[in-house]
C-alpha positions in Angstrom: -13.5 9.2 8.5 -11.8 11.7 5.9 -8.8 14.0 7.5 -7.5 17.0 5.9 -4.0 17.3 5.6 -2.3 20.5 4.8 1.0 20.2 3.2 3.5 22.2 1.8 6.0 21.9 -1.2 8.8 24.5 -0.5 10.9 24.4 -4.2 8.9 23.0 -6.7 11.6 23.0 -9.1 13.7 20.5 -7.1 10.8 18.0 -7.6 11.6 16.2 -10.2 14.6 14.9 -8.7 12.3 13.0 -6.7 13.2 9.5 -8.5 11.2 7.3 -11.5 7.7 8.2 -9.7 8.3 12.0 -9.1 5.8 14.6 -9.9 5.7 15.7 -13.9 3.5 18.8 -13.2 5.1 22.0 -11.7 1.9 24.3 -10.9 -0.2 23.9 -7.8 -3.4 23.0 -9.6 -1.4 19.9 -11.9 0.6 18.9 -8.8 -2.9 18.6 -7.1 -4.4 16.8 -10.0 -1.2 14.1 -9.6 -1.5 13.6 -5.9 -5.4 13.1 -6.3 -5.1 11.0 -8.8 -2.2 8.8 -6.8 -5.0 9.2 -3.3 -8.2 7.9 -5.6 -6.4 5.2 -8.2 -4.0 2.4 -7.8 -1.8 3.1 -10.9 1.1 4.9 -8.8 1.4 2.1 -6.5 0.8 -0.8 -9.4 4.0 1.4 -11.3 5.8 1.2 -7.5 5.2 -2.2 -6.9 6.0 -3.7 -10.4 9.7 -2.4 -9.2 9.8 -4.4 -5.7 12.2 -7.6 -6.2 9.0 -9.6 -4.8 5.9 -7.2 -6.0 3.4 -10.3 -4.8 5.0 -9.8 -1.3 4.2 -6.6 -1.2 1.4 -6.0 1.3 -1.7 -5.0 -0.8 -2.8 -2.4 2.1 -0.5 -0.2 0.7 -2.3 0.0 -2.7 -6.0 1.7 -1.0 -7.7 4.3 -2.8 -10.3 6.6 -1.7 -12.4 7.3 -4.9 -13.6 10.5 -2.9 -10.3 11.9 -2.1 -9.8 15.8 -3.2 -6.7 18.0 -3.3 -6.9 21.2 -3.8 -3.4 23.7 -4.7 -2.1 27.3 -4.1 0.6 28.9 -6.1 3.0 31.3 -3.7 6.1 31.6 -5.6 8.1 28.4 -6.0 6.4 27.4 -3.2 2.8 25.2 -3.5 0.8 24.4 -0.8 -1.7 21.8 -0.9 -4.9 20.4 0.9 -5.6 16.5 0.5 -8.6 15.2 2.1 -9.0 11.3 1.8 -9.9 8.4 4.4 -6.3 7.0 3.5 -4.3 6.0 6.1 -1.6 8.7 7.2 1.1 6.6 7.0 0.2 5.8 3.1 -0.5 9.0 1.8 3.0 9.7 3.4 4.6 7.0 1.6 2.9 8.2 -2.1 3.9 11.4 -1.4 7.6 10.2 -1.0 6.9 8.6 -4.2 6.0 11.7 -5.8 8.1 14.6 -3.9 11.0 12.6 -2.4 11.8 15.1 0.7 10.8 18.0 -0.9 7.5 17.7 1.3 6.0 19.0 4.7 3.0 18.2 6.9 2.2 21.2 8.1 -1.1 20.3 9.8 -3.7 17.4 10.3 -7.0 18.0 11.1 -10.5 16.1 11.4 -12.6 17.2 7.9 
């Protein structure tokens, strides 16, 4: 069952501080692009998991995709507000998002799409 979640990215000049996996796009429509890309392939977590000290102990759960995942950005100053839907997990789009924003991220709201 897809969710929507609506989340918010308050500065997004402060993400690239975000560490080696951070977002390169600062725009709402490439920051979408990156985070759909992250929700519907396994590159960002193959990149993530090459880095673990034992990345064939990592558990491979955390590497599902949703090929039919869309995110969709709005622009409002420095601050971008995006909707991801995707059948992923909660608690793994939360952990690709740290990947990509660090903090710099909110859940603003969750609801059934």
């Amino acid at each position: 069952m897809a969710i929507r979640y609506y989340l918010s990215i308050p500065d997004s000049g402060a993400l690239r501080a975000a560490g080696d996996f951070a977002f390169r796009s600062q725009g709402a429509e490439g920051l979408a692009a990156e985070l759909q890309a992250a929700l519907r392939e396994d590159g960002l977590f193959q990149r993530w998991r090459a880095t673990q000290e034992d990345p064939d102990a990592v558990d491979p759960a955390l590497g599902a995709t949703d090929p039919a995942a869309t995110v969709r950005g709005e622009q409002h100053d420095l601050k971008i507000d995006l909707i991801a839907v995707t059948s992923i997990p909660g608690a793994i789009l939360k952990q690709r998002l740290r990947l990509l924003a660090g903090n710099g991220w909110q859940l603003r709201d969750v609801t059934n799409a």
